[in-house]
N, C-alpha and C positions, 0 to 999 in steps of 0.2 A: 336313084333316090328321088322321092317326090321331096319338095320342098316347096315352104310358101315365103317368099320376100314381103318384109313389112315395108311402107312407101317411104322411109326415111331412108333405108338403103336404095330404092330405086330414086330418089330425088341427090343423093351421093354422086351417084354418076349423074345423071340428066342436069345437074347445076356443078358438076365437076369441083363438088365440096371436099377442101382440106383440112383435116388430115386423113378423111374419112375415102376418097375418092378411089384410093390405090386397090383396096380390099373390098369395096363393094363394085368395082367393074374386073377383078378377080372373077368374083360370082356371078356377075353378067355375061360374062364372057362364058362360064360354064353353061350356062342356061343357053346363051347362044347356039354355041356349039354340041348342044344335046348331051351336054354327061350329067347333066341333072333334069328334072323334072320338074320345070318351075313353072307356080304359081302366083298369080298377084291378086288381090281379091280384087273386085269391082272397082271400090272407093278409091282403092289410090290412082283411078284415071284420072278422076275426077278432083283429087288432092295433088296429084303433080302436075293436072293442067293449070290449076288454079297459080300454084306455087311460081311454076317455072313461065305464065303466061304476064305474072305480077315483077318477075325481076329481068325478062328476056322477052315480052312481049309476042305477040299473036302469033307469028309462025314459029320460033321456037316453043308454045304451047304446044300447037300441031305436030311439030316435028318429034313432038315427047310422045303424044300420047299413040303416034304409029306404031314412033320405036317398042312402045310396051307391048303394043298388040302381036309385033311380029316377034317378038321374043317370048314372051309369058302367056300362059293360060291364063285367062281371066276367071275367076270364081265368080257365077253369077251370084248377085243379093238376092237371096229370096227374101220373104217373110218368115220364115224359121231363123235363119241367122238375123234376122232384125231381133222378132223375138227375144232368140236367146242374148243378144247383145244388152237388150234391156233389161233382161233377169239376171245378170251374169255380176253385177254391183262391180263394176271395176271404174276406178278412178274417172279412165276416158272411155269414152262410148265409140270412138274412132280405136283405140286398141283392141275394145270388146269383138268389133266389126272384123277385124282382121284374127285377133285367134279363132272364133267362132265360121270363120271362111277357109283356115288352115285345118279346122276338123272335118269340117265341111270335105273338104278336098282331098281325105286321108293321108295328109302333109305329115311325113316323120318328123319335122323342125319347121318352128318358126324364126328366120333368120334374121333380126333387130339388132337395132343399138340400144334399145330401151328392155334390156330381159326383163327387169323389176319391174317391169308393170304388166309382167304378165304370173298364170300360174303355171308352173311344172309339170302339170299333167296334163291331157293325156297326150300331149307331146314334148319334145325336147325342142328348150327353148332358148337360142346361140348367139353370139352375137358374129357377125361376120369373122371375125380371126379365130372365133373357136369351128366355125360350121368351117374355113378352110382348112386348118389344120387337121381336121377331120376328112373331108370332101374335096378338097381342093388335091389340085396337080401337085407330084412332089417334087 
């Protein structure tokens, strides 16, 4: 199954955030170990180096934005997903970035803790305990 993680699930684990932590390195773990097809768009290198460089300092930044590399495909940003992000009218333009990178990517699910700000089409869009109850080890 392709899927694309939104950076609030990869900054779950990478800041080992509670109560969110147990279930989004669930689906790291899958990703790790190849029973999924994960994808992270560009932006959230760039939003969990920031994040996890501001509360963990310069080499836990580095040490994140490896770990994404060696686990996730990166979506690159083109100008089409810029584009469409700008035409797409959604609340945040960092959300736009990331559904428009999961289409991009032919991602069956966008996997979030924020579904409501995205829309329903043309993929399925979970929040981590629905994408494991679905995908996840039983």
């Amino acid at each position: 199954m392709r899927v694309l993680i939104d950076t609030n699930v990869l900054l779950d684990v990478l800041a080992e955030r509670e109560p969110f932590y147990a279930e989004a390195m669930r689906i790291w773990t899958l990703a790790e170990s190849d029973q999924v097809d994960a994808y992270v768009a560009a932006i959230s290198f760039s939003n969990c180096y920031y994040v996890v460089r501001k509360h963990g300092g310069l080499r836990s930044a580095e040490k994140a934005v490896r770990l994404l590399r060696d686990v996730f495909t990166p979506v690159d940003l083109t100008a089409r997903i810029i584009t469409q992000a700008i035409d797409a009218g959604f609340h945040d333009f960092e959300d736009a970035i990331q559904f428009h990178s999961a289409v991009h990517a032919k991602a069956e699910c966008l996997v979030t803790r924020n579904a409501d700000h995205f829309p329903k089409a043309p993929l399925s869009i979970l929040s981590p305990a629905e994408f494991l109850a679905l995908h996840g080890p039983k």
